[in-house]
ROVEX-312261 format. One record per residue (C-alpha): residue in three letters; chain; z, x, y. Coordinates in Angstrom, 2 decimals, padded with zeros to 5 digits. Layout:
<nodes>
@residu Ala&chaine A&c3 Z&c1 X&c2 Y $
...
</nodes>
This chain:
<nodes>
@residu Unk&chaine A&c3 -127.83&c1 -061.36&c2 314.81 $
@residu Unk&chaine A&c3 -128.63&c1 -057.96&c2 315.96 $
@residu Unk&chaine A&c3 -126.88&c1 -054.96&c2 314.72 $
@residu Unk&chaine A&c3 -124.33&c1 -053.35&c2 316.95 $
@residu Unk&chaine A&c3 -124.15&c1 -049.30&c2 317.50 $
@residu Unk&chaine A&c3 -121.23&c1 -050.03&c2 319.56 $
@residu Unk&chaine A&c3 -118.83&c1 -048.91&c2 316.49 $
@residu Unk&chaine A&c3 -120.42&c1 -045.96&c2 315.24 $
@residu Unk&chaine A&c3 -120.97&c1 -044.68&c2 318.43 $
@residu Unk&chaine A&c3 -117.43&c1 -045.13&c2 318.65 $
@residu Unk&chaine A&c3 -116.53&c1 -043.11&c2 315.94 $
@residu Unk&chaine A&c3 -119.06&c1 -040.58&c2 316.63 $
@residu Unk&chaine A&c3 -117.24&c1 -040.01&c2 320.26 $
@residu Unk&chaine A&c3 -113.55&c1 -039.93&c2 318.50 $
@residu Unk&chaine A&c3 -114.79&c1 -037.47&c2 316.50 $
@residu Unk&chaine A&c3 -115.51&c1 -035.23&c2 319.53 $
@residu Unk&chaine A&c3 -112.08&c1 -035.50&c2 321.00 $
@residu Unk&chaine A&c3 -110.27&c1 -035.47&c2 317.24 $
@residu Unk&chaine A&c3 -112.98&c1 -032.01&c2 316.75 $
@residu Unk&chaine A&c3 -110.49&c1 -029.92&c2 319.61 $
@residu Unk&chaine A&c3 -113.71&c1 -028.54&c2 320.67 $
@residu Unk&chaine A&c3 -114.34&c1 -030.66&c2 323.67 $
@residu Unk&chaine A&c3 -113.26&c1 -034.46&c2 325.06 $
@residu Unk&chaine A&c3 -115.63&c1 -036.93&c2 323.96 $
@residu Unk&chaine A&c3 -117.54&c1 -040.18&c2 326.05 $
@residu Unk&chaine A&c3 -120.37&c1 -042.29&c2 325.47 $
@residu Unk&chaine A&c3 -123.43&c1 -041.29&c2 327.75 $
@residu Unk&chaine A&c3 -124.49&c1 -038.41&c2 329.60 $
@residu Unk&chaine A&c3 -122.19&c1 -037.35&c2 332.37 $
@residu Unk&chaine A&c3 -122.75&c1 -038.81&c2 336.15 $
@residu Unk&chaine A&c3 -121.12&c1 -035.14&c2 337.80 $
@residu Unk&chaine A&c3 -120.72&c1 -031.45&c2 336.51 $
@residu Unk&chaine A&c3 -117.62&c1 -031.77&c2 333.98 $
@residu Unk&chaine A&c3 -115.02&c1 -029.62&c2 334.71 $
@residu Unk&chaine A&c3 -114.71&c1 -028.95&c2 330.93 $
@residu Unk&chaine A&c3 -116.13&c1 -028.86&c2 328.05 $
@residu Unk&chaine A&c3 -117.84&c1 -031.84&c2 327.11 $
@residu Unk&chaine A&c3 -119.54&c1 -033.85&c2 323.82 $
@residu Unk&chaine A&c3 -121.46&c1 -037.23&c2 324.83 $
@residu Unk&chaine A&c3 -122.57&c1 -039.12&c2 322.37 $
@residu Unk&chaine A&c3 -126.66&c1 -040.94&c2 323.28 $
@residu Unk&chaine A&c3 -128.68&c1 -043.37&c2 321.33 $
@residu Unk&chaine A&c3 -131.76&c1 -041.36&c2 321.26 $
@residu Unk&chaine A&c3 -133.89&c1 -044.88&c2 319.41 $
@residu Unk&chaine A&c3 -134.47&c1 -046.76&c2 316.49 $
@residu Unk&chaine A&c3 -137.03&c1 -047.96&c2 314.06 $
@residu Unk&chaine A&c3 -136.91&c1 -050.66&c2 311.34 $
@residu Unk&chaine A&c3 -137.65&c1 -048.63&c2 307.78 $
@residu Unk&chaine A&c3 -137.56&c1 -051.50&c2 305.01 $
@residu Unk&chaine A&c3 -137.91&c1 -055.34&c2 305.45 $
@residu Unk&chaine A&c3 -137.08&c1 -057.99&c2 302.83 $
@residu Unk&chaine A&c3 -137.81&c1 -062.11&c2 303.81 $
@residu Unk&chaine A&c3 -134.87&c1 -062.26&c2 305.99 $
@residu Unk&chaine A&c3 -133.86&c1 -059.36&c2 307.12 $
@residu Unk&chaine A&c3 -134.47&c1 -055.40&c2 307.59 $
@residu Unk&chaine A&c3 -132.79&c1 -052.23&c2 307.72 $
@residu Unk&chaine A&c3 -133.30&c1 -048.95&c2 310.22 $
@residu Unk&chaine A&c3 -132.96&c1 -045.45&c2 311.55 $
@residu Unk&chaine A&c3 -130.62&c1 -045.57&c2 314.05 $
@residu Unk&chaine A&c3 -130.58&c1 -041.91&c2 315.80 $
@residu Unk&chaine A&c3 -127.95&c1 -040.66&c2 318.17 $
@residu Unk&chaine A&c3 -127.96&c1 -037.40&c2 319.64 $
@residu Unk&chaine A&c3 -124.39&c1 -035.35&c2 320.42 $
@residu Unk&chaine A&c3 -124.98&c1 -033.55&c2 323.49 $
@residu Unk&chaine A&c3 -122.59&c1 -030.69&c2 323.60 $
@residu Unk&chaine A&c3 -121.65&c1 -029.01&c2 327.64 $
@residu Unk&chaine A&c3 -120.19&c1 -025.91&c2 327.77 $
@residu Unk&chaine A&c3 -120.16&c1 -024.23&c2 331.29 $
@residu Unk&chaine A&c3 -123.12&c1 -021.39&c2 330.94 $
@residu Unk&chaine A&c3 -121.39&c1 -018.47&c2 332.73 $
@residu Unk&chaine A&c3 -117.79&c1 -019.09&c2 331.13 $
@residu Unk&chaine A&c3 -116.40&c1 -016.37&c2 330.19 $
@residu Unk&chaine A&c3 -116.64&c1 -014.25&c2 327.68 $
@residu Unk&chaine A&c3 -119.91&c1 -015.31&c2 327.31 $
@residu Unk&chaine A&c3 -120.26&c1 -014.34&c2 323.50 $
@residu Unk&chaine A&c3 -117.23&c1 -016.79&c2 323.48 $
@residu Unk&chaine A&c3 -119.15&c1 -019.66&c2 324.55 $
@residu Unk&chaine A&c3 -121.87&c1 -018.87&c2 322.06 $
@residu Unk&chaine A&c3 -119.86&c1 -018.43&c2 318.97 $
@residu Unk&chaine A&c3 -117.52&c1 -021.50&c2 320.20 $
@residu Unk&chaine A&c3 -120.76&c1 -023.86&c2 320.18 $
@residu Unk&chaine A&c3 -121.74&c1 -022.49&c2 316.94 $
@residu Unk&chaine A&c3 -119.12&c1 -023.36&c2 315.68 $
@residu Unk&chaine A&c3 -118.71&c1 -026.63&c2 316.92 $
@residu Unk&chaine A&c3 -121.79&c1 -027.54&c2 316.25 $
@residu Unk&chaine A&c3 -121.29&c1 -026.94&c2 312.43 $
@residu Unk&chaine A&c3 -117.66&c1 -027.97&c2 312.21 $
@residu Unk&chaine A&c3 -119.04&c1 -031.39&c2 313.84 $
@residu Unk&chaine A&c3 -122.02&c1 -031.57&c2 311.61 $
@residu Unk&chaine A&c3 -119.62&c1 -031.13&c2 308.37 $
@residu Unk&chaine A&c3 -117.42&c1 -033.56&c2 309.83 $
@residu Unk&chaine A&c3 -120.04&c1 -036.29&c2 310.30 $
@residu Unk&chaine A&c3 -121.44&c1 -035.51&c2 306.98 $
@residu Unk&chaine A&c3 -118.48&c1 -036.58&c2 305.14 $
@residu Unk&chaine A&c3 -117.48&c1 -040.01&c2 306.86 $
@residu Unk&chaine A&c3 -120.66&c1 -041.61&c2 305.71 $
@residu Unk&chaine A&c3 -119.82&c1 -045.66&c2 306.90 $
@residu Unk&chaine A&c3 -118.49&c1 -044.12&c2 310.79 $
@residu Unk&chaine A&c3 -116.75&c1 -047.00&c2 311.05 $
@residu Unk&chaine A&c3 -119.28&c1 -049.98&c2 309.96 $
@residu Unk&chaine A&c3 -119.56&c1 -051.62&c2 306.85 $
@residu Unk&chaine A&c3 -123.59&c1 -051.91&c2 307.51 $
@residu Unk&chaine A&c3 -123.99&c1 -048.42&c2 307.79 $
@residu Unk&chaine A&c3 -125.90&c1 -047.15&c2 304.32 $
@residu Unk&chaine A&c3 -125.55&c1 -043.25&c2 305.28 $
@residu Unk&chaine A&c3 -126.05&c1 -040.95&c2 307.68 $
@residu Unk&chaine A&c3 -129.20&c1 -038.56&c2 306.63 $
@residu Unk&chaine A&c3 -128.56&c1 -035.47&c2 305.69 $
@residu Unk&chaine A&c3 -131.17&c1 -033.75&c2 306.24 $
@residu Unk&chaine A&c3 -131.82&c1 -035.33&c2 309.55 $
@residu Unk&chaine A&c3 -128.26&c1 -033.35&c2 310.82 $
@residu Unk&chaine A&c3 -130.00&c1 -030.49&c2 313.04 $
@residu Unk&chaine A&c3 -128.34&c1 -028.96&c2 316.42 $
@residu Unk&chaine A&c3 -130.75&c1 -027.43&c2 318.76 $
@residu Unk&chaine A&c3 -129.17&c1 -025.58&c2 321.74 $
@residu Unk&chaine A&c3 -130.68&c1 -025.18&c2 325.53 $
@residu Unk&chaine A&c3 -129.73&c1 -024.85&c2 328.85 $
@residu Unk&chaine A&c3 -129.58&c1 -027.78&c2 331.50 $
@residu Unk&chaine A&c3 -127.86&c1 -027.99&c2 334.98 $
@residu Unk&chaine A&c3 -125.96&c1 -030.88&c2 335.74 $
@residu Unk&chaine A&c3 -125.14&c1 -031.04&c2 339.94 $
@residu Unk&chaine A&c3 -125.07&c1 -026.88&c2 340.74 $
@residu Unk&chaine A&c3 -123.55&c1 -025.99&c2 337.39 $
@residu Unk&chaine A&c3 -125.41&c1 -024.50&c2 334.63 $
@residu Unk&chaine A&c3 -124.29&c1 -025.27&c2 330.82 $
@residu Unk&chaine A&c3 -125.22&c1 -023.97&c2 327.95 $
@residu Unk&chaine A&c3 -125.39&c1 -027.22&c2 325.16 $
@residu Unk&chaine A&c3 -126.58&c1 -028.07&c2 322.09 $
@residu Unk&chaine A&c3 -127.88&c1 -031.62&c2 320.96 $
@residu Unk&chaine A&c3 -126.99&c1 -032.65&c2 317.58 $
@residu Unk&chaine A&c3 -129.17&c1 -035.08&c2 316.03 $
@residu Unk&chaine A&c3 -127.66&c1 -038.17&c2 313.63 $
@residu Unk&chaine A&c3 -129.41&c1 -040.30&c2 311.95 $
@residu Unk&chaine A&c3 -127.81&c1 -043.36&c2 310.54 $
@residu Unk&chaine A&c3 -129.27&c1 -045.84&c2 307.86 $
@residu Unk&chaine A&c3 -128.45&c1 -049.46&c2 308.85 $
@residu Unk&chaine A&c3 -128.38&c1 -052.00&c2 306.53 $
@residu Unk&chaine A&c3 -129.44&c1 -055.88&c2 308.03 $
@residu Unk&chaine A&c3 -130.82&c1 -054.18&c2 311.47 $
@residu Unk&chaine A&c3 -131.63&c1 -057.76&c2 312.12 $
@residu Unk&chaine A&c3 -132.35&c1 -060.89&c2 311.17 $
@residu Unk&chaine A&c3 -136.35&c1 -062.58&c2 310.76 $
@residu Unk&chaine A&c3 -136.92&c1 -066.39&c2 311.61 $
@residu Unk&chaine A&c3 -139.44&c1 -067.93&c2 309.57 $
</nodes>
């Protein structure tokens, strides 16, 4: 049986709306949002150790952060995704299964935020995407 991301990605997204920061939902938005915004993405996978039967993985999300561009103050938006951004990453960093008894860790190191601009419909945001990277144990399962 395949693994399913379904749970962690779960978690992942409760943990933007329990963060304060900004409501949470799985996958990129269709329209502008009218407020700040966190969606969680599966941004791939590959299989990192095999045994006879089975393997385990990278699974890597990405935590797409919206915050309208031209909000204002606009040093407010910048120190407010700052901040999220780290309060999110220490938050993630200490909840290590996320919610699934296959998960072996998230990687540490692999917890990096890198911020941009994008324009969703007319409206600019400013957003960061937070990378997560999540070792899975029994990714799936090999037939002989």
């Amino acid at each position: 049986m395949a693994f399913d991301p379904g749970p962690i990605m779960h978690e992942l997204e409760t943990q933007l709306s329990a963060s304060g920061w900004q409501t949470g939902q799985i996958a990129e938005p269709m329209s502008p949002p009218a407020e700040r915004l966190g969606a969680v993405i599966f941004d791939g996978v590959e299989v990192t150790e095999v045994t006879l039967q089975s393997g385990s993985g990278l699974v890597r999300f990405i935590i797409r952060l919206y915050y309208q561009h031209f909000e204002e103050p606009l040093e407010g938006t910048e120190k407010d995704i700052a901040t999220a951004s780290l309060q999110l990453i220490s938050d993630i960093a200490g909840k290590y299964t996320l919610g699934d008894s296959s998960v072996r860790n998230v990687v540490p190191l692999a917890l990096n935020g890198r911020a941009g601009f994008q324009t969703v419909g007319q409206t600019a945001y400013r957003l960061v995407d937070l990378s997560v990277h999540v070792l899975v144990n029994d990714i799936g399962t090999w037939a002989a």
